[in-house]
C-alpha positions in Angstrom: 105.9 34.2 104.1 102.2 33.9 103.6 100.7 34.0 100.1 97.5 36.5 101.4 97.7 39.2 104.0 96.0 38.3 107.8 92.8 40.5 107.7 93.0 40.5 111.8 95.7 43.0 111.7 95.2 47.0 111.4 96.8 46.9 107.9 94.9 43.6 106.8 91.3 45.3 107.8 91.4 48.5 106.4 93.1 47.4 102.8 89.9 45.0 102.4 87.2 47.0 103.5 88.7 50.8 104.1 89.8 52.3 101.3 88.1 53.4 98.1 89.3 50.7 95.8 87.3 48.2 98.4 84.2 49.6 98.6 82.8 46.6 96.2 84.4 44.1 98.5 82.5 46.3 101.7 78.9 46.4 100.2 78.8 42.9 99.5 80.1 41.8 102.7 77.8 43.9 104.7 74.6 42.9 102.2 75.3 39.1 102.9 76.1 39.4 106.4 73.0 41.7 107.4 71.3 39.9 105.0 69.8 43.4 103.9 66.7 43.6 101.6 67.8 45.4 99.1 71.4 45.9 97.7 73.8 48.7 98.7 74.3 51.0 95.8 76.6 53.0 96.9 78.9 53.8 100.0 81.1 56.7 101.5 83.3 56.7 104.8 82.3 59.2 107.4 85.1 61.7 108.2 87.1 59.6 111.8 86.9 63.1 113.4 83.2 63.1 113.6 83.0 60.4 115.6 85.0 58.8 119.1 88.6 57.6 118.7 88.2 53.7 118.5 91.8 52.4 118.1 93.7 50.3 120.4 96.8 49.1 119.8 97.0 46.7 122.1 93.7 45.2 121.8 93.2 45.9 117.9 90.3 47.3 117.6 89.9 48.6 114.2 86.7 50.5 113.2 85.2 51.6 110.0 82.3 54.0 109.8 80.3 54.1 106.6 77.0 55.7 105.2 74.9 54.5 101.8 72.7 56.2 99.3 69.9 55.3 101.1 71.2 57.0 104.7 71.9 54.0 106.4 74.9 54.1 109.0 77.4 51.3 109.2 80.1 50.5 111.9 82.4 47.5 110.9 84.7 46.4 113.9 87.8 43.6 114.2 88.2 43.2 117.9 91.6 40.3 118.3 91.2 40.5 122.1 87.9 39.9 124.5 86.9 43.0 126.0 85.0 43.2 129.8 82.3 45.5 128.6 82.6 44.4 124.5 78.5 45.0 124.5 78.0 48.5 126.1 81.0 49.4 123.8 78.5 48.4 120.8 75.6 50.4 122.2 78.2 53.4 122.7 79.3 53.8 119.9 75.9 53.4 118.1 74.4 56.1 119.8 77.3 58.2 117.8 75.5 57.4 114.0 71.9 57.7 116.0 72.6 61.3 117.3 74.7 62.7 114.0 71.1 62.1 112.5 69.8 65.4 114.6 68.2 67.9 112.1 68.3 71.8 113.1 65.2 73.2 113.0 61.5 71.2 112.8 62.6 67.5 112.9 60.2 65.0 113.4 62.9 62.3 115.0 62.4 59.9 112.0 65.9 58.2 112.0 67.2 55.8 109.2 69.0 52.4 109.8 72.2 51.9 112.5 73.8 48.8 111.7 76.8 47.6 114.1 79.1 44.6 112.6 81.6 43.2 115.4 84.5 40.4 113.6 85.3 38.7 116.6 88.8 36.7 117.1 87.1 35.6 120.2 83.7 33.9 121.6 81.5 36.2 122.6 79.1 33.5 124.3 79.3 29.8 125.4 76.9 28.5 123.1 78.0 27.2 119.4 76.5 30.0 117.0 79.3 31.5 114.9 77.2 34.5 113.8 74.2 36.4 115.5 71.9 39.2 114.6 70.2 41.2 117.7 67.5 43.9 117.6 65.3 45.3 120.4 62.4 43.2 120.9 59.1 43.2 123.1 60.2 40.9 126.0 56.7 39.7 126.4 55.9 38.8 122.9 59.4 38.2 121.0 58.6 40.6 118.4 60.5 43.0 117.6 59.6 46.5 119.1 62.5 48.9 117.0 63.8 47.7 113.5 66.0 50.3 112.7 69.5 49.2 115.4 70.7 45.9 114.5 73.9 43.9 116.0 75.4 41.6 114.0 78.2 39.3 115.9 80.3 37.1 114.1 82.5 35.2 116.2 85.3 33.5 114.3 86.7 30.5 116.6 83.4 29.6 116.5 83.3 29.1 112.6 84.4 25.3 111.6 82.8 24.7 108.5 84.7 23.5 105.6 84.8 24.4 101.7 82.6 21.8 101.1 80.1 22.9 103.4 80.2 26.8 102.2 76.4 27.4 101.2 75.7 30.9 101.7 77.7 33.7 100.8 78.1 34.8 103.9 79.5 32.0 105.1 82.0 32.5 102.5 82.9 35.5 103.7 83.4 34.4 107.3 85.8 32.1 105.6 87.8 34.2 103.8 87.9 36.0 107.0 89.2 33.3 109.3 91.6 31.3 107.0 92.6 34.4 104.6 96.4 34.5 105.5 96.3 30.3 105.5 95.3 30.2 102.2 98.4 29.4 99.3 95.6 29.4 96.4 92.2 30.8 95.9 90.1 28.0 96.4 87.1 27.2 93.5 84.6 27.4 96.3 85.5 31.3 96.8 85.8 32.4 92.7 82.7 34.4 93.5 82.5 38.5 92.7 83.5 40.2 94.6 85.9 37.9 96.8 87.6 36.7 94.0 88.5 40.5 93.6 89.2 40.6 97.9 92.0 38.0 97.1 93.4 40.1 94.8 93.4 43.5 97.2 95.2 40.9 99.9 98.2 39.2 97.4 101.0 40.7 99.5 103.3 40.0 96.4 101.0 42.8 94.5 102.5 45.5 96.9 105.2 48.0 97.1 107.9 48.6 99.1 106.2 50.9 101.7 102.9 48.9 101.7 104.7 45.7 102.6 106.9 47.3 105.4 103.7 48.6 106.5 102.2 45.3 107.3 105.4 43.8 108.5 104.7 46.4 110.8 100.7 45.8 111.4 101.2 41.9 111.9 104.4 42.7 114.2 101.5 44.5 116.7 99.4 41.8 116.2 101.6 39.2 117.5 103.9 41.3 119.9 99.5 41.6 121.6 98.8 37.5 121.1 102.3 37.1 122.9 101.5 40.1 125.6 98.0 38.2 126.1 99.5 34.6 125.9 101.8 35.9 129.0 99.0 37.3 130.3 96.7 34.2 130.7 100.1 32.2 132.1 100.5 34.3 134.4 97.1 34.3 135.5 96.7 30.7 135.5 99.8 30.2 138.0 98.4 33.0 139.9 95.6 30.8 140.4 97.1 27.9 141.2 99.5 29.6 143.5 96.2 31.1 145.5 94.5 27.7 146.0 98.0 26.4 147.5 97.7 29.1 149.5 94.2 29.0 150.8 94.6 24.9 150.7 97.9 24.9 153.2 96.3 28.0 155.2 92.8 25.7 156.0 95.2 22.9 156.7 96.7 24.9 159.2 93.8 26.5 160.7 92.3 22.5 161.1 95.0 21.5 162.7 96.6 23.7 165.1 93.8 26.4 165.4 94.2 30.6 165.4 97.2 31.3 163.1 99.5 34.6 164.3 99.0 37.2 161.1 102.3 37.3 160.9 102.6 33.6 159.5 99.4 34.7 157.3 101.3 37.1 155.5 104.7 35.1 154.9 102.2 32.4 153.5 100.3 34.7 151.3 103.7 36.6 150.2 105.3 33.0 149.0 105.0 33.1 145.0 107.0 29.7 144.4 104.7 26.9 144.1 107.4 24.1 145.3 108.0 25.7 148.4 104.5 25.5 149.4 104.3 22.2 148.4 106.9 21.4 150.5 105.1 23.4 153.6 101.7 21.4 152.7 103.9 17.9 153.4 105.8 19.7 157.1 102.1 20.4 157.9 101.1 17.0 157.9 103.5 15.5 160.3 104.1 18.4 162.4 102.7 18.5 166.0 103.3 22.6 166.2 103.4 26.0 163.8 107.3 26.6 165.5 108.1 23.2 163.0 107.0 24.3 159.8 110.5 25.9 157.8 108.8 29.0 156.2 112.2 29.9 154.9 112.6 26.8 152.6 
């Protein structure tokens, strides 16, 4: 067993970051990676009614929704699995901590700071960055035309630095992040306050009885959904191959001998064994009419 909790699964995520005894480890994590101006001073979770149920099991998504002395709203997010519309998901659920910022009454729509953290176990783009801060901007000029949303993406396939190459600490972070649950001593490079402390929250051997069956149970999900989207992927990739078979020993067909009845369309597209069609690909090529080709090989 694994020295350090995984801090991709439900339990891992919210003993780092969502619970009172972690708020230290949350307000320097979300200084370095905004790369605020000033220091958070303090921070409180926002009530999980208030706002839009976020959870997925399947998926494990995990959010966190926080507020500081100074009125700035945070979400914090750990996302395992890509999502299709990952990015209108961010702007949803932003609009949330924008419009709970209504005042009854004469308001003069002055809003304070949205800030929107996604922890990616996935790459959200092709190119390399690891991390990446968006805002709205003039499209014309590149500046930027609202300062007060921000989208911070960190992307953690995408992170390959070593120890030795650990400068900021943000980078740190992301480290601890990706290679947390690898780890079998705290490494020098990471003796810094408060992840030194981090290490600590995630010691699995510091738990009781009920916390450790509880992440038995988290990390259980977490692989029963790798090895649900592992199957997935399979699948899909021998669906794919069995469709260009398909389509290759259909155009074969049609080249050789012309209109082909529907009925021989649909036995071809119904075959799901990638041999047999294989085998109808090689009849094809020395067969002088449709009535030779065995379609019940």
């Amino acid at each position: 067993m694994s020295r350090f909790i995984c801090p991709i699964t439900d339990f891992g995520f919210k003993k780092l970051f969502g619970e009172e005894e972690s708020k230290e480890v949350l307000k320097s994590f979300l200084f370095h990676i905004l790369n605020l101006e000033s220091e958070i001073a303090d921070i409180s979770f926002l009530p999980q009614e208030q706002l839009p149920s976020a959870e997925d099991e399947r998926l494990g998504i995990y959010d966190l929704y926080c507020i500081d002395e100074k009125g700035r709203r945070f979400i914090v997010e750990m996302q395992r699995a890509s999502q299709m519309y990952f990015k209108d998901r961010s702007i949803y659920y932003s609009t949330f901590l924008i419009a709970q910022q209504a005042q009854r009454g004469d308001w003069d729509y002055q809003l304070n700071a949205v800030y929107c953290v996604g922890i990616l176990n996935f790459n959200l783009t092709e190119d390399g960055r690891y991390i990446r801060t968006c805002k709205i901007c003039d499209i014309e000029t590149h500046e930027i035309f609202y300062d007060k949303l921000t989208f911070v993406y960190i992307e953690l396939p995408k992170f390959n630095k070593g120890l030795n190459e650990l400068v900021s600490l943000a980078d740190k972070w992301i480290y601890f992040l990706k290679h947390l649950s690898e780890l079998e001593e705290i490494p020098q490079e990471l003796s810094d306050e408060p992840i030194s402390a981090a290490f600590k929250m995630a010691e699995i051997a510091a738990y009781n009885e009920a916390e450790r069956f509880a992440y038995q149970r988290s990390l259980k999900r977490l692989r029963d959904s790798y090895g649900q989207i592992e199957y997935a992927r399979i699948t899909g990739r021998e669906q794919g191959a069995l469709a260009a078979l398909r389509g290759t020993l259909l155009l074969l067909l049609r080249e050789k001998f012309g209109q082909i009845p529907q009925a021989i369309e649909r036995q071809i597209e119904s075959i799901q064994d990638k041999e047999k069609l294989n085998l109808l690909l090689t009849q094809v090529v020395s067969a002088d009419s449709i009535s030779e080709l065995d379609f019940e090989i």
